[in-house]
N, C-alpha and C positions, 0 to 999 in steps of 0.2 A: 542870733539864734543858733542854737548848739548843733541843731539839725538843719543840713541844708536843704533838703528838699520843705520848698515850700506849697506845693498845688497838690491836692487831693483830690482825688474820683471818690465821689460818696452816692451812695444811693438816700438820702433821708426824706420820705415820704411824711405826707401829712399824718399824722394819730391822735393821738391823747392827748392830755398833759404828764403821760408818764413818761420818766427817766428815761433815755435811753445809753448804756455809756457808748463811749467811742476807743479804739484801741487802736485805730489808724493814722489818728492826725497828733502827733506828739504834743500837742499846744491845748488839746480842745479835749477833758476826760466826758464831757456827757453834753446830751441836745434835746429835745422835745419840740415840736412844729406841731401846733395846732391852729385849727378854724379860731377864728374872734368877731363878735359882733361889734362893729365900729365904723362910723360915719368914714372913715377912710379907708383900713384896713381890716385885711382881710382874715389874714393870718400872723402868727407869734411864732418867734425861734428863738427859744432862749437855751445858752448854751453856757458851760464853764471852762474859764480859761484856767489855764497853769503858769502861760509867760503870757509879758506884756505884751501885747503885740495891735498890730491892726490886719480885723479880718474882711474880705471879702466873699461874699455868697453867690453864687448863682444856681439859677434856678431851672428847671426845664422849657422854659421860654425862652431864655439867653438872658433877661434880667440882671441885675446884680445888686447887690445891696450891701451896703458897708458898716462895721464897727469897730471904733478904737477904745482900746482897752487900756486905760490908764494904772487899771491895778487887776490881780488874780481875784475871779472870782464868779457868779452871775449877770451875766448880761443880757439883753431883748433886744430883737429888731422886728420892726412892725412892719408889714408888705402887704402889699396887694396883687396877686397874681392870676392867668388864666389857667397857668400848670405851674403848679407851688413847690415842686416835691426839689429839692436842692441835690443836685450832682457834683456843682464845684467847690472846693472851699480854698480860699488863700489865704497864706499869711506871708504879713509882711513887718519890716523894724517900724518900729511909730514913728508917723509922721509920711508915713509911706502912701496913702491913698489921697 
């Protein structure tokens, strides 16, 4: 990755399903976390990447929740949480989590 910092402080709180972009995380241009009705989870974070990479989330619980990103583009991860709202984001080279 071209940029070495790879840990993020983010504040992303539950909302919509509207866009939201990001301008902080070189790797990640936009996110959206919303509530979901589903016999497991809770919530949706769907995010777009730019480089391949593998991310990790955490959450305000200390949670974490993982995706690898085989190609640019939209991705989802499905959680369940008691405080959903994500503070951390990682990235890492693929094959990293």
């Amino acid at each position: 990755m071209a940029d070495s910092k790879t840990q993020f402080n983010v504040t992303w709180p539950v909302g919509d399903q509207t866009w939201k972009e990001v301008t902080d995380i070189p790797s990640i241009t936009r996110y959206r976390l919303y509530p979901i009705t589903h016999i497991f989870y809770s919530y949706q974070l769907d995010f777009t990447n730019s480089v391949n990479l593998d991310f990790i989330f955490y959450d305000q619980s200390g949670d974490r929740y993982t995706k690898s990103t085989f190609v640019n583009g939209d991705h989802s991860v499905h959680y369940k949480s008691d405080d959903p709202t994500i503070l951390l984001v990682k990235a890492e080279e693929p094959g990293g989590i």
